[in-house]
Residue, then its C-alpha position, 0 to 999 in steps of 0.5 A: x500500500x501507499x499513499x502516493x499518487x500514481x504520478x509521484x509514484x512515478x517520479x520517485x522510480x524515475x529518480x531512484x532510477x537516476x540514482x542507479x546510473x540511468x540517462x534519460x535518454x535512455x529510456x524507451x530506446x531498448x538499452x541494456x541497464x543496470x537498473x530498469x523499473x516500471x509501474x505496472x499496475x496501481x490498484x483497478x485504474x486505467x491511466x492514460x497521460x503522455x508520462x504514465x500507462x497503466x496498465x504497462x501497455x506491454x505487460x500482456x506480452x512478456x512473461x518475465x513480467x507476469x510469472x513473477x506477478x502471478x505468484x503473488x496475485x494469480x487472480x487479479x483482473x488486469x484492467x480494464x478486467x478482461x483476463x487475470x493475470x494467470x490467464x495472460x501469463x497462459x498466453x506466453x508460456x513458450x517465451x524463455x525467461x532465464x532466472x539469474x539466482x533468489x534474492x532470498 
């Protein structure tokens, strides 16, 4: 939970970001980074201004976003609430992710 906006959401990302070596010229270009977040979700909202989607408009299409996601909310109805999280994660199972090691 947080109290925070979806925008200061985002601010406080972009300079942790910052912090960690990132160029804003970098983003969105593909770039190979040390550190890479994004805001994929904020409760059941849809957002749509030019800095901020949400859902991540590309959330649906990688699995290295979703698997991690659905061990933690398997049920959840992405908005605009067509699929759960599971049922996204269904539709890009053959992609190959590598895991590096556990954080634990």
């Amino acid at each position: 939970m947080t109290r925070l906006a979806p925008l200061g959401i985002l601010e406080l990302v972009e300079e942790l970001e910052r912090r960690a070596g990132r160029k804003a010229a970098s983003k969105g270009q593909g770039l190979a980074r040390f550190l890479d977040l994004d805001l994929l979700l904020y409760g059941s909202q849809v957002i749509d201004l030019p800095r901020l989607k949400i859902p991540h408009p590309r959330m649906a299409e990688r699995r290295f976003v979703l698997e991690p996601l659905a061990e933690l909310l398997p049920d959840f109805a992405v908005p605009p609430g067509t699929a759960t999280v599971s049922e996204l994660l269904r539709g890009v199972r053959t992609q190959l992710v590598e895991r590096l090691g556990s954080l634990r």
